[in-house]
C-alpha positions in Angstrom: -14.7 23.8 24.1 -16.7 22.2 21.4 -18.5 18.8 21.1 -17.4 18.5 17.4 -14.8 20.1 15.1 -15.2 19.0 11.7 -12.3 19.9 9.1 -13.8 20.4 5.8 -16.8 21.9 4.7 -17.6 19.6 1.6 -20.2 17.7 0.9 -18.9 15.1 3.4 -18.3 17.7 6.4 -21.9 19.1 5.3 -23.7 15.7 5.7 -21.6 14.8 9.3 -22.6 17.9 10.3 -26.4 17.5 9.3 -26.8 13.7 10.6 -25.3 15.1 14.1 -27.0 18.4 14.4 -30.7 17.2 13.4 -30.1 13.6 15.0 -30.0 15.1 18.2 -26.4 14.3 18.8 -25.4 18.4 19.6 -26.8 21.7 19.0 -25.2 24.1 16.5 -23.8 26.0 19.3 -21.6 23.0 20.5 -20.3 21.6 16.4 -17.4 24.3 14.6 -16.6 23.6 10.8 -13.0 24.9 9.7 -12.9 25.0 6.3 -10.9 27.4 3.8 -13.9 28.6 1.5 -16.2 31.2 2.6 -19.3 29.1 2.9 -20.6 25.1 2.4 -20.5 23.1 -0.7 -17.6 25.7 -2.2 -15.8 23.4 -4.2 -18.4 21.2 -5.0 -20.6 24.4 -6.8 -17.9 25.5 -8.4 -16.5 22.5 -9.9 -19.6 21.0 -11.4 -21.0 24.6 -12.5 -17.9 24.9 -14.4 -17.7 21.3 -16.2 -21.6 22.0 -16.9 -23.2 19.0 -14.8 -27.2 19.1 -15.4 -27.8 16.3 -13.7 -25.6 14.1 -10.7 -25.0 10.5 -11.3 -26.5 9.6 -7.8 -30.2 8.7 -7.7 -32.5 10.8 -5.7 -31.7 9.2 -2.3 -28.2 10.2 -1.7 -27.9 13.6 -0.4 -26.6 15.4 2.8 -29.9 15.0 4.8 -31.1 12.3 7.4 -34.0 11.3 6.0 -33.1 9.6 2.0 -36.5 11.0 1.0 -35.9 14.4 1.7 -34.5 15.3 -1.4 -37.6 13.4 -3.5 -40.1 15.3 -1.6 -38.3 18.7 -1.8 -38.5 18.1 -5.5 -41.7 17.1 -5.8 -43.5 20.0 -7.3 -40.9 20.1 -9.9 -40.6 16.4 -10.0 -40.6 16.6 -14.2 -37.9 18.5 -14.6 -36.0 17.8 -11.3 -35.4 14.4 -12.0 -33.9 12.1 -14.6 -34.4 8.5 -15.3 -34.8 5.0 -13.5 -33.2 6.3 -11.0 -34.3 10.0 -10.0 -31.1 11.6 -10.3 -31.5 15.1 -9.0 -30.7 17.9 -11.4 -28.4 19.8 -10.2 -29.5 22.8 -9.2 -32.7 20.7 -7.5 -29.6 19.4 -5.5 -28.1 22.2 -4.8 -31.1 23.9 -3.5 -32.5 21.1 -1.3 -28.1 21.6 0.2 -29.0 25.1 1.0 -32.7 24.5 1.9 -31.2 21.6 4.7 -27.8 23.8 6.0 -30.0 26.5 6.8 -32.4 24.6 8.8 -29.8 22.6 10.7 -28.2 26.7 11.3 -24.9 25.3 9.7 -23.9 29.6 9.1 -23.5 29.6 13.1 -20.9 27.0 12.9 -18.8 28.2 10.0 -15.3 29.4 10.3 -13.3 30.1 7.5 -9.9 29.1 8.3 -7.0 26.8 6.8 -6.0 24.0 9.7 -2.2 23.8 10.3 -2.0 21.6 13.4 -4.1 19.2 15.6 -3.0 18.2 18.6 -4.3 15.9 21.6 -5.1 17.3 24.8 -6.2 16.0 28.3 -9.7 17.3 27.5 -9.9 16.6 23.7 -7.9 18.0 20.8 -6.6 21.4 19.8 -6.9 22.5 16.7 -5.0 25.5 15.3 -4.9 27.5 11.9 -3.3 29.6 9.7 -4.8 32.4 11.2 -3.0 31.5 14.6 -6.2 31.0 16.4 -7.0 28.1 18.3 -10.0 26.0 18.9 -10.6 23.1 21.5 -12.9 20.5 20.5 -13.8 16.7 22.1 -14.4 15.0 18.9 -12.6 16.0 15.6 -14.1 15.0 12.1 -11.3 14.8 9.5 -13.9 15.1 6.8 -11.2 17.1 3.5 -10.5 15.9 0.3 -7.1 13.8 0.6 -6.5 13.7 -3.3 -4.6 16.1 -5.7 -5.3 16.5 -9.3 -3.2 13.8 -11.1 -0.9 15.9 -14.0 0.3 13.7 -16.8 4.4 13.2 -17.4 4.7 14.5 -20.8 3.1 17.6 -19.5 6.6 18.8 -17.7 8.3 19.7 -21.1 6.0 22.4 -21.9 3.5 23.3 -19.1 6.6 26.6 -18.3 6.3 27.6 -21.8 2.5 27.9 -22.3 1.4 28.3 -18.2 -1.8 29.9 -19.9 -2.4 27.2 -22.5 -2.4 24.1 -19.7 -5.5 23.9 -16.9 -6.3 20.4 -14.8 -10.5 21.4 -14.8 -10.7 21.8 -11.6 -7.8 24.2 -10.8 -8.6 27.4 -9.2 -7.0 29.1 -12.6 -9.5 28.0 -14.6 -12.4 30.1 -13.9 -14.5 30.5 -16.8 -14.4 28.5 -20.0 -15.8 31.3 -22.2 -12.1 32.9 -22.1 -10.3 29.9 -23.4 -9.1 29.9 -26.9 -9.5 27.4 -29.4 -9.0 24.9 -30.9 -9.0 23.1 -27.4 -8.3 19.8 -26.6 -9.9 17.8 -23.9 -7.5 15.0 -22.4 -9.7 12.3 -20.3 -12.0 9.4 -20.9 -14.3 9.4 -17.6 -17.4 11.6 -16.7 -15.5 15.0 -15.7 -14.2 14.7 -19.2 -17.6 14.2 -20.9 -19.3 16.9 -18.7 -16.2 19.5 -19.8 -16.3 18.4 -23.7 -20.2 18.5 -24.1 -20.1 22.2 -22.3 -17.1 23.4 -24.8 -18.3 21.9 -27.7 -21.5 24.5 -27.1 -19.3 27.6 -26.8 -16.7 26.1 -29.2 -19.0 23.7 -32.3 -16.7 22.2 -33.8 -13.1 23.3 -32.2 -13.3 21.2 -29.6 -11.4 17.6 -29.3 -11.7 14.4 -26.7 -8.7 12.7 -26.6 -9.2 9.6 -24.3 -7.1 6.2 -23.8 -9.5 3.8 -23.8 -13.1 3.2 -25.2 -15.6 4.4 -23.4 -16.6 2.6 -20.6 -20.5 3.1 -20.1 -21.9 2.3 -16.6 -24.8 3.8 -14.9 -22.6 4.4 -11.3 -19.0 4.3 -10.8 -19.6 1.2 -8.6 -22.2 -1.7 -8.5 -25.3 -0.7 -6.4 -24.2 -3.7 -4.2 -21.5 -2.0 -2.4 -24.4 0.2 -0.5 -25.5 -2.3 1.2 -24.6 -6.5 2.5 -24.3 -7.8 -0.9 -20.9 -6.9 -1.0 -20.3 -5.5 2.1 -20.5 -8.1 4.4 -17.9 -10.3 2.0 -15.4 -7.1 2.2 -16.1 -6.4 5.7 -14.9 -10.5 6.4 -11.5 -10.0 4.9 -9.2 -8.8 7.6 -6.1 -8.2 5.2 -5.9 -4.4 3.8 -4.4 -5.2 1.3 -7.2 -7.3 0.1 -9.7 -5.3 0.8 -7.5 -2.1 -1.7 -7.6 -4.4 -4.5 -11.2 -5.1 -4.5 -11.8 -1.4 -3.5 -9.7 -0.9 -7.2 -11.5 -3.6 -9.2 -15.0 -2.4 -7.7 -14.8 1.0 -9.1 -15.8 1.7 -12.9 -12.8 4.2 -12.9 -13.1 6.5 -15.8 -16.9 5.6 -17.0 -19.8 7.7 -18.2 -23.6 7.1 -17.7 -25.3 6.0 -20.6 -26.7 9.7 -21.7 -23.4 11.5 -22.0 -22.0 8.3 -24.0 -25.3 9.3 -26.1 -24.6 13.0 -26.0 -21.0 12.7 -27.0 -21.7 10.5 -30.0 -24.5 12.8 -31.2 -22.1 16.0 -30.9 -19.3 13.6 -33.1 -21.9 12.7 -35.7 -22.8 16.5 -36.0 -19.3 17.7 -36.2 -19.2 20.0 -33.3 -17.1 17.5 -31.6 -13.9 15.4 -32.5 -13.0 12.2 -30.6 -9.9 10.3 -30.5 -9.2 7.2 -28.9 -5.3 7.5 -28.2 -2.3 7.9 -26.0 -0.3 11.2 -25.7 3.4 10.1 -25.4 4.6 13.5 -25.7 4.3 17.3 -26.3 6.3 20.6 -27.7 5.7 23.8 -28.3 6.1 25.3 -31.4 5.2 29.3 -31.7 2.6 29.1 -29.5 0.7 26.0 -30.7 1.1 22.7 -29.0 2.0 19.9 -30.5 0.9 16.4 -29.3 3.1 13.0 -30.2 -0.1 10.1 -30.2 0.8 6.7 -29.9 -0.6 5.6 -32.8 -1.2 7.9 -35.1 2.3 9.0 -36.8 0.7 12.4 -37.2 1.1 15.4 -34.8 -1.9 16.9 -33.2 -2.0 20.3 -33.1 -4.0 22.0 -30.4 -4.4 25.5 -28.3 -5.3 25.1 -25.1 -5.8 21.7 -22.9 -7.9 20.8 -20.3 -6.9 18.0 -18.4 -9.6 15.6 -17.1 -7.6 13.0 -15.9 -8.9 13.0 -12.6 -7.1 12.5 -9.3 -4.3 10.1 -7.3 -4.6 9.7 -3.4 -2.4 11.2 -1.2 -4.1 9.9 2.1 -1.5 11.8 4.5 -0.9 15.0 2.1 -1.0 17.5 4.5 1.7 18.5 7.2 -0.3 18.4 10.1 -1.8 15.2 9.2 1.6 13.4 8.8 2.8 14.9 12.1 -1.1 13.7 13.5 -0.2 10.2 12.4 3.1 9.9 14.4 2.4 11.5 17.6 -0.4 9.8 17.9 0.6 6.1 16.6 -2.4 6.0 14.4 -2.7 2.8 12.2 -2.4 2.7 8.4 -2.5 -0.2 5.9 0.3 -0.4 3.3 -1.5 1.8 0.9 -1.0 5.1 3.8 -5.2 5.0 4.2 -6.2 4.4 7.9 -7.1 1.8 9.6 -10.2 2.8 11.6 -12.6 1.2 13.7 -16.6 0.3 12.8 -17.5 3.6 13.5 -14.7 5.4 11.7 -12.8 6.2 14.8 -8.7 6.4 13.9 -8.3 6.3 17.4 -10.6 7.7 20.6 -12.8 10.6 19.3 -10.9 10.9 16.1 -13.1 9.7 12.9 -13.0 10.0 9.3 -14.9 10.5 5.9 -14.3 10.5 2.5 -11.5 8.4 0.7 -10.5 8.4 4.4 -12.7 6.1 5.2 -12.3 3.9 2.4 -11.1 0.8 3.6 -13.9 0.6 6.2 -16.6 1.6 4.2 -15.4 0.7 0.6 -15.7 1.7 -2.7 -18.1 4.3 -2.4 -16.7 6.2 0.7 -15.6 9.1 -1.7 -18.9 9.6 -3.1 -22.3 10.9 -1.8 -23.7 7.7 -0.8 -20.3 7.3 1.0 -21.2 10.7 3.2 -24.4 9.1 4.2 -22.6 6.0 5.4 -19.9 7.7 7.1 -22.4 10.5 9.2 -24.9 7.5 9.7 -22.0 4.9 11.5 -20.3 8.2 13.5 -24.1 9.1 14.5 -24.9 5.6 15.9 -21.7 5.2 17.7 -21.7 7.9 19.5 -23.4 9.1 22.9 -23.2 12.3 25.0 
C-alpha cells in the first residue's frame, strides 16, 4: 500500500508531489502518480510550445518547488535572458528546465505510472484505486490533483464543424499538433492570453493571413487576478464568508477572465500596424460553409468574413464532477458540494478523511488563483502542514 496516490501528473500533481517528497512527509518509494501521459508536465509542454509562450505570466516565485527562490537561483547565471520584467517571469524554457531539474531530484520517474483512473473506492485501510488497465493500486491518502475543465466550443460552431472536421481546432485539442500544417487565411477566435500567444505565433508563419476576432477590447492586466488574493489581503475577507455562493461570485469578479499582460497587448498592436496581423473586435453569430471556405455572420458588420481554418481560443467551462468515477466518488461517499458542483473541503483541502484536492478543485477554499501556479503552491503547502505520519 502506498502513503500517497496522486491522480494527475500536471503541474499541480507535480508540485503535491514535490512539497511531500522533499518536505519529508514520504519517500518516493511510498507516493504513486497515475496519470495518462507518459511522463510529468505533458500537457502543460505541449500546450504552451504550441501557442508559442516565451515567457509565463507568473513572476519568478511561483513554481513546483518548496523553496519560492529556487527557480531565481537556478536562473541565475542566465538571469538576462531568463527573466522578464518587474516581476521576473521565468522564460519558459528557464521554467521548464528548473521542472525537470526539481522532478528528478525529488526521483518523481520512480513514482510514475501511466494509467487512465476509472474508479476510486474506500477501503478499511485507505482507498482503492483502479484503471483502465484493470490494475489496481491501494493507497492511504489520495490527491485528486486533474484538470476538471473541458474546452468551451462556441454554439454557432455545430452547423458546420461535420462539414469542415479539418478546418475547426479548439488550440489545445490533441488534433492540433503543429501550426505549420494549417492553411490560410486563418482566423483566430478569442480575446484572452491563449489567443494572443496563438495569433502572435501564426502571424510569424502566416504575415499577414492571419485574423483575431475577439468580443471585447482588450483587457490589459499584468495577472489574471490581483496579487492580493496570494495572501490576507483578500483572503482572510473571503475566508470570513461562510456562504459558497458568495464566495463563487467573488471568485468570478476576482478573475481578469480573458486579459493579456501588457507586452502581448504591445506585440499585437505592433503586428496590426505592420499588416501581418488583422484584428476585429466583434461577435460571431453564425457560420456556413460554402465550397470549402467558411463563412462567418459578425454582429456588426453586415459583411461576411470569409476564412480557412479556425482556431478557437475561447478557453474553458468547469465541469467540477466530469468524470464517471468522480460522480460515483461523490455519492458513495456523501461528499459535500456547494451549488456550483465544486467541493466543499476542509482548511487543508480534505473532501473528506484522507481525500484532498488541487486545482479548480480547490477553488472555493483557496480562491481565485487555485487553478494557477501560485494556486499549486497553496494547495501542496496547506496538504503538507496538515498532515503527519
Amino acid at each position: 500500500m502506498y502513503d500517497w496516490i496522486i491522480i494527475g501528473g500536471g503541474i499541480h500533481g507535480c508540485t503535491v508531489a514535490t512539497f511531500l517528497i522533499k518536505s519529508g512527509k514520504v519517500d518516493v518509494d511510498n507516493l504513486l502518480i497515475i496519470d495518462p501521459n507518459d511522463e510529468p508536465l505533458f500537457n502543460w509542454k505541449r500546450n504552451t510550445d504550441l501557442i508559442g509562450m516565451e515567457y509565463l505570466r507568473s513572476p519568478s516565485v511561483h513554481h513546483i518547488d518548496v523553496n519560492p527562490f529556487s527557480l531565481e537561483k537556478y536562473g541565475k547565471p542566465i538571469k538576462e535572458k531568463g527573466f522578464y520584467g518587474y516581476y521576473m517571469r521565468p522564460s519558459l524554457q528557464l521554467f521548464n528546465e528548473h521542472c525537470e531539474a526539481v522532478l528528478k531530484e525529488a526521483g518523481i520517474d520512480q513514482a510514475w505510472h501511466k494509467g487512465m483512473v476509472t474508479d476510486v473506492t474506500k477501503h478499511l485501510e485507505g482507498w482503492r484505486v483502479e484503471t483502465s488497465e484493470s490494475q489496481s493500486f491501494f493507497g492511504k491518502n489520495i490527491v485528486i490533483a486533474f484538470n476538471t475543465s473541458e474546452q468551451y466550443i462556441p454554439e454557432w460552431i455545430d452547423s458546420i464543424k461535420r462539414k469542415v472536421p479539418d478546418q475547426i481546432y479548439h488550440v489545445f485539442n490533441e488534433r492540433l499538433a503543429d501550426l505549420h500544417q494549417l492553411t490560410p487565411p486563418i482566423t483566430v477566435v478569442g480575446g484572452g492570453i491563449t489567443a494572443a500567444h496563438v495569433s502572435i505565433t501564426l502571424s510569424a508563419l502566416f504575415p499577414g493571413k492571419v485574423t483575431l476576432l475577439k468580443r471585447h477590447e482588450f483587457r490589459v492586466h499584468p495577472f489574471d487576478s490581483h496579487p492580493g488574493w496570494l495572501g490576507p489581503k483578500h483572503l482572510q475577507l473571503f475566508k470570513m464568508i461562510k456562504d459558497y455562493d458568495e464566495r463563487r461570485e467573488m471568485i468570478q469578479q476576482a478573475r481578469n477572465k480573458g486579459s493579456i499582460p501588457k507586452e502581448l497587448h504591445r506585440k499585437l498592436r505592433k503586428l496590426e500596424k505592420e499588416e501581418k496581423l488583422t484584428i476585429i473586435t466583434d461577435e460571431i453569430i453564425s457560420a456556413a460553409v460554402n465550397r470549402n471556405c467558411i463563412e462567418l455572420n459578425l454582429k456588426n458588420n453586415k459583411k461576411k468574413m470569409s476564412t480557412n481554418t479556425i482556431i478557437l481560443a475561447t478557453g474553458f467551462q468547469a465541469v467540477p464532477q466530469g468524470q464517471r468515477w468522480l460522480q460515483k466518488l461523490i455519492t458513495e461517499q456523501n461528499l459535500q458540494c456547494a451549488n456550483c458542483g465544486f467541493p466543499i473541503v476542509s482548511e487543508s483541502l480534505e473532501w473528506c478523511r484522507h481525500l484532498y484536492v488541487t486545482g479548480s478543485l480547490a477553488e472555493l477554499e483557496i480562491g481565485p488563483v487555485s487553478r494557477n501556479i501560485s494556486g499549486a503552491r497553496m494547495a501542496a503547502r496547506k496538504i503538507v502542514l496538515s498532515y503527519t505520519k
